[in-house]
Structure formats: C-alpha cells, structure tokens
Biopython code that builds the backbone (N, CA, C, O; Angstrom):
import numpy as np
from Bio.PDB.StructureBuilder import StructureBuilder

atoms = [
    (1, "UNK", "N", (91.353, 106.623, 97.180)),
    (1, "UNK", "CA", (91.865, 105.292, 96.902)),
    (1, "UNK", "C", (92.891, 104.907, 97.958)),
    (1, "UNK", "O", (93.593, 105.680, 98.610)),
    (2, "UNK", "N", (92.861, 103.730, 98.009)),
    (2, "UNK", "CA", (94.349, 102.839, 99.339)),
    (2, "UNK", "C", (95.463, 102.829, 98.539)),
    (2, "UNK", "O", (95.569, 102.558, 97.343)),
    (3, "UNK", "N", (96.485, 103.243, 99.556)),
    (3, "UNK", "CA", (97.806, 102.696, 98.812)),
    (3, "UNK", "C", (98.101, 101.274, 98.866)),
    (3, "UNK", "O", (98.060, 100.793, 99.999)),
    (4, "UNK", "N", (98.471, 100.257, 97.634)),
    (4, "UNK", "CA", (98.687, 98.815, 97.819)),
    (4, "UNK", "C", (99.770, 98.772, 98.677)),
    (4, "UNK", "O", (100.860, 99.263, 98.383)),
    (5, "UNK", "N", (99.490, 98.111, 99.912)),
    (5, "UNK", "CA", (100.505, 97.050, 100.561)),
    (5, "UNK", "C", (100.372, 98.006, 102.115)),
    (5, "UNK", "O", (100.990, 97.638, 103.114)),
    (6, "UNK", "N", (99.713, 98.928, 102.120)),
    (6, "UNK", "CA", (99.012, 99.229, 103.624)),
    (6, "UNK", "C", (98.161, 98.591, 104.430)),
    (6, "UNK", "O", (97.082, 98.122, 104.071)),
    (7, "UNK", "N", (98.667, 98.551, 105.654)),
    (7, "UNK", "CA", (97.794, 97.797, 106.548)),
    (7, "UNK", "C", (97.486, 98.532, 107.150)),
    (7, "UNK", "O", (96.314, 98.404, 107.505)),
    (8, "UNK", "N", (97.968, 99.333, 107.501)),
    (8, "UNK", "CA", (97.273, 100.233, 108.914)),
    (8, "UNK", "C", (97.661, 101.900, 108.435)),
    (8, "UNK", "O", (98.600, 102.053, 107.653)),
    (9, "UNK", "N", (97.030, 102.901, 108.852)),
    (9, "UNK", "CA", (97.935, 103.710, 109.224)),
    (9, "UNK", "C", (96.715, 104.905, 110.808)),
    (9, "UNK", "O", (95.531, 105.081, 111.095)),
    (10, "UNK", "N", (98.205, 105.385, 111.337)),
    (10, "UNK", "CA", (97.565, 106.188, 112.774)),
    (10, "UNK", "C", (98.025, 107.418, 112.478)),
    (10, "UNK", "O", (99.042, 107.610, 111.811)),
    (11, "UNK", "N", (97.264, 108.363, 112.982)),
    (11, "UNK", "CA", (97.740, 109.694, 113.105)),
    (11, "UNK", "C", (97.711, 110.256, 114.938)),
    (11, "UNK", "O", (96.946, 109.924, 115.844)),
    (12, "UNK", "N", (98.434, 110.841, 114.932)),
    (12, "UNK", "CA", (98.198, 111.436, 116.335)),
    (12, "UNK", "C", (98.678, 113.084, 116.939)),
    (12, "UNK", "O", (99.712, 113.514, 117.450)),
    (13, "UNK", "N", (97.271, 113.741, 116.559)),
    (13, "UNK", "CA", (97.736, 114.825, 116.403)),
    (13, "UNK", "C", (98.499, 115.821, 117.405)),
    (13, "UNK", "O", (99.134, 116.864, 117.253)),
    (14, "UNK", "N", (98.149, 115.026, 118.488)),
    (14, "UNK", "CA", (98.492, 116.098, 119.800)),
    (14, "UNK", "C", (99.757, 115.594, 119.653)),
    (14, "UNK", "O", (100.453, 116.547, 120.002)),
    (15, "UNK", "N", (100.767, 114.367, 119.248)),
    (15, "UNK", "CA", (102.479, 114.234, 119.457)),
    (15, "UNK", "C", (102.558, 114.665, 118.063)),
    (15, "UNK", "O", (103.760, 114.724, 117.806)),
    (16, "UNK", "N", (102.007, 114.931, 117.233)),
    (16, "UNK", "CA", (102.274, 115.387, 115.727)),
    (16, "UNK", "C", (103.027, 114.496, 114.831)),
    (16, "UNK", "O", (104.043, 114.888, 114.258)),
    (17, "UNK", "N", (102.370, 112.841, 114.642)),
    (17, "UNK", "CA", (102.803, 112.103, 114.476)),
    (17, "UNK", "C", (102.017, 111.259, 113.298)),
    (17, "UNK", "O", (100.912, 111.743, 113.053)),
    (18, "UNK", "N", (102.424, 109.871, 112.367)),
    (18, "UNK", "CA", (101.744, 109.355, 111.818)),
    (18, "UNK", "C", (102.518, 107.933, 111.607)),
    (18, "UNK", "O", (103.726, 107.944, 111.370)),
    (19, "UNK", "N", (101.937, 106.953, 111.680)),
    (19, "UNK", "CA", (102.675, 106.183, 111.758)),
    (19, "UNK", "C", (102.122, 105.114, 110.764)),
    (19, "UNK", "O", (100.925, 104.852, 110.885)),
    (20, "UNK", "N", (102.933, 104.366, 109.655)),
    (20, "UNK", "CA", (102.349, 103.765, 108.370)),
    (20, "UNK", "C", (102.526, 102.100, 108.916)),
    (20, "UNK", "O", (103.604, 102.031, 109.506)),
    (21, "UNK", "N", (101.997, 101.089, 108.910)),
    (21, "UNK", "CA", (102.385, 99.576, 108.601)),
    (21, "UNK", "C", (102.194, 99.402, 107.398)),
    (21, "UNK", "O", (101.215, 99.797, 106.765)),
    (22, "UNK", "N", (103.411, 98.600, 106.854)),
    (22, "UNK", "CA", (102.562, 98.169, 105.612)),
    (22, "UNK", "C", (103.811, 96.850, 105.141)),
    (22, "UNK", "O", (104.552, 96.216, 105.892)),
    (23, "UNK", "N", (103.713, 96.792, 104.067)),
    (23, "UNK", "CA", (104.310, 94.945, 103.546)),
    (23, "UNK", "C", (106.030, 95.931, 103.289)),
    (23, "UNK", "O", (106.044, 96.969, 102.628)),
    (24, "UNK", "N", (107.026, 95.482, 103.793)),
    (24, "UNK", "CA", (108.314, 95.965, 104.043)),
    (24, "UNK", "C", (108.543, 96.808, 102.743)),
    (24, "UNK", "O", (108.588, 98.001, 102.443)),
    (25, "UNK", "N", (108.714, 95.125, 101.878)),
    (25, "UNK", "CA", (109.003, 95.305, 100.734)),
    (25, "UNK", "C", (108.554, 96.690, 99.328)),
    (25, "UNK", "O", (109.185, 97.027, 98.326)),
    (26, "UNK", "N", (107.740, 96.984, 99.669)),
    (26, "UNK", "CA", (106.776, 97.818, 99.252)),
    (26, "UNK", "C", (106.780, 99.137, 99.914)),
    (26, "UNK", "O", (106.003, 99.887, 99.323)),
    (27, "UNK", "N", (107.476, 99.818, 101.118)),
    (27, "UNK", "CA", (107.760, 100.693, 101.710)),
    (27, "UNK", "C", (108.461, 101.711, 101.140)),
    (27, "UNK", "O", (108.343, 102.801, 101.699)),
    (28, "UNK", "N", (109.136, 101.653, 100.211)),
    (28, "UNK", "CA", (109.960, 102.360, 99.566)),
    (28, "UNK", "C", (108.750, 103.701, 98.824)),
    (28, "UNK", "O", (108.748, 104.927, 98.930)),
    (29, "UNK", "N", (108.041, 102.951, 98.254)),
    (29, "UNK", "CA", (107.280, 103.311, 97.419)),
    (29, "UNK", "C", (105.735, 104.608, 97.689)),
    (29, "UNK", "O", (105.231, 105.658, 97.290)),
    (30, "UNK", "N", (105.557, 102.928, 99.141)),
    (30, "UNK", "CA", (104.351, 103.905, 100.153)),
    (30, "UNK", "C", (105.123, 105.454, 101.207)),
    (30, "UNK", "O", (104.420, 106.301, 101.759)),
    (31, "UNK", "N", (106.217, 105.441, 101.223)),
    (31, "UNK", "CA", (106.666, 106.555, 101.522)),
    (31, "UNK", "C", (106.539, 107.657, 100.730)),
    (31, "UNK", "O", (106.190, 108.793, 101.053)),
    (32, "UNK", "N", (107.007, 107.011, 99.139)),
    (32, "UNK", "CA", (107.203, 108.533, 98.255)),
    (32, "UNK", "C", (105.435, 108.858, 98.081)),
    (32, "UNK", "O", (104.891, 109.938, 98.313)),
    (33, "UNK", "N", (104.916, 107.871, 97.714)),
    (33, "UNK", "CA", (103.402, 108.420, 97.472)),
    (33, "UNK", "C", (102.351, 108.786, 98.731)),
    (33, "UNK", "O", (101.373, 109.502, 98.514)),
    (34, "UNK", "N", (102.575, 108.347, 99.801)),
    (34, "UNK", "CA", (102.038, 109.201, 101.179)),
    (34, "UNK", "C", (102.637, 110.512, 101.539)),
    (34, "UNK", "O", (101.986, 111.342, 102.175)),
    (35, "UNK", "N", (104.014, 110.750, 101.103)),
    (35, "UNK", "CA", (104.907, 112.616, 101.332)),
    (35, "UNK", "C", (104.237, 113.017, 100.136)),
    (35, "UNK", "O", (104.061, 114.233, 100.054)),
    (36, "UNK", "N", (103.809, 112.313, 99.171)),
    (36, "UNK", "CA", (103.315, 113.240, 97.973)),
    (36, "UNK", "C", (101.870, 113.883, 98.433)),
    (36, "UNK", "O", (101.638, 115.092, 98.420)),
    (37, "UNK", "N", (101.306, 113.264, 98.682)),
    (37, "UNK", "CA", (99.775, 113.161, 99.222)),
    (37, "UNK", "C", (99.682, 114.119, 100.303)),
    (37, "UNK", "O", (98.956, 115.072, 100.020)),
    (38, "UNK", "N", (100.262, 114.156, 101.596)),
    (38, "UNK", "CA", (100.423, 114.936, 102.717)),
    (38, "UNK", "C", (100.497, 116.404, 102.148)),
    (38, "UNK", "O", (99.574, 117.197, 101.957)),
    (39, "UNK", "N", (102.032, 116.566, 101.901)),
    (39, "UNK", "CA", (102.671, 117.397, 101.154)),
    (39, "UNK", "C", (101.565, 118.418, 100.283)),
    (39, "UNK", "O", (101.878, 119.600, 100.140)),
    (40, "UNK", "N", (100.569, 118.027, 99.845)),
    (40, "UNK", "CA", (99.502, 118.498, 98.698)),
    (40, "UNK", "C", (98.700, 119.175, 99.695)),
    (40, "UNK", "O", (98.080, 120.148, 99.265)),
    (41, "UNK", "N", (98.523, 118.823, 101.245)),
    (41, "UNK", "CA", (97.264, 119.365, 101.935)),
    (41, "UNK", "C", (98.115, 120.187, 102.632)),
    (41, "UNK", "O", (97.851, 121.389, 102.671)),
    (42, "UNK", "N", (99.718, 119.482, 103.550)),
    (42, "UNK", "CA", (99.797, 119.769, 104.419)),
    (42, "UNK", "C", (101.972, 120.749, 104.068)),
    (42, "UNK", "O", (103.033, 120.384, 104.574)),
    (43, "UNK", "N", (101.818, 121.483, 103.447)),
    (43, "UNK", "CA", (102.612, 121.793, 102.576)),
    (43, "UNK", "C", (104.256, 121.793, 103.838)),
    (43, "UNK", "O", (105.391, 121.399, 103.572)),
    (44, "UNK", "N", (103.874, 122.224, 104.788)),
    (44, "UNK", "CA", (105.229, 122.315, 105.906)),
    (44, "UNK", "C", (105.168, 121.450, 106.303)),
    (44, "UNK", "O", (105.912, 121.576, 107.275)),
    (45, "UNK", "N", (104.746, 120.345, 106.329)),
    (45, "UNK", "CA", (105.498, 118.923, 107.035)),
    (45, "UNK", "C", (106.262, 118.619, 106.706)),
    (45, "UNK", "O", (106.431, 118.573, 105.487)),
    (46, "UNK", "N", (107.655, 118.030, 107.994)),
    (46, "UNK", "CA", (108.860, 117.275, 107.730)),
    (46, "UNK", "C", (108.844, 115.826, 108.196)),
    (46, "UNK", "O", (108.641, 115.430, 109.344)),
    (47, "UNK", "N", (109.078, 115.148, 107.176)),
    (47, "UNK", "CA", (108.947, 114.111, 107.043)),
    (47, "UNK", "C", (110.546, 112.986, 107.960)),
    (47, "UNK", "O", (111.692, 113.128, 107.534)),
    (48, "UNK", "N", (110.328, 112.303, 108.791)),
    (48, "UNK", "CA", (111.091, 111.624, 109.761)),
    (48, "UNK", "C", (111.067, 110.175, 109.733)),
    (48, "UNK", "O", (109.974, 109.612, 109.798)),
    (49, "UNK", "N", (112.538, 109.248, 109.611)),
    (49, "UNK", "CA", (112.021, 107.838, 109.880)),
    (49, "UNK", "C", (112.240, 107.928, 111.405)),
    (49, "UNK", "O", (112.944, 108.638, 112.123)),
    (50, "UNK", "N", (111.325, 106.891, 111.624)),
    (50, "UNK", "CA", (111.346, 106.327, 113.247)),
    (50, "UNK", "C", (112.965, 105.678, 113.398)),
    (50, "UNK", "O", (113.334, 105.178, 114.461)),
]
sb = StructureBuilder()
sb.init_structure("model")
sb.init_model(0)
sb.init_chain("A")
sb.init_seg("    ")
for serial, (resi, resn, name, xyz) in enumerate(atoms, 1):
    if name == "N":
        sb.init_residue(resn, " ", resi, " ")
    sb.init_atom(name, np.array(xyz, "f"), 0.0, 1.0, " ", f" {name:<3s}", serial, name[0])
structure = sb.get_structure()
C-alpha cells in the first residue's frame, strides 16, 4: 500500500540514501510510518534529516 500524501520517493544505494517528497503538512507522520517500515526489513538503519 502508498503512504497518503507521498509524491515521490528515491533511493540511492551506492550514497546510502533515500529521499521522501511528500505534502509538508503530513510529514510528520510519513516519517514515523516509513522508519517503521524500513526498520522491519532493514533493522540497522539510522535515520537522518537533510
């Protein structure tokens, strides 16, 4: 399923990076439920704002 209020998202594995667009307002939210999601596959990722 999409998270509501995503527009885009990139990954880039060789800088070890991911980068989310999405509706501002609504960011709060798409953060906690994309670290939840990651987090489930990718258990040592640290999570960084730009």
């Amino acid at each position: 399923s999409k998270l509501k209020g995503v527009k885009n998202v990139t990954s880039n594995f060789f800088t070890e990076k991911m980068v989310i667009e999405a509706d501002d307002i609504l960011m709060p939210e798409i953060e906690e439920e994309a670290t939840k999601i990651v987090k489930r596959y990718e258990p040592q990722v640290v999570f960084e704002e730009a």
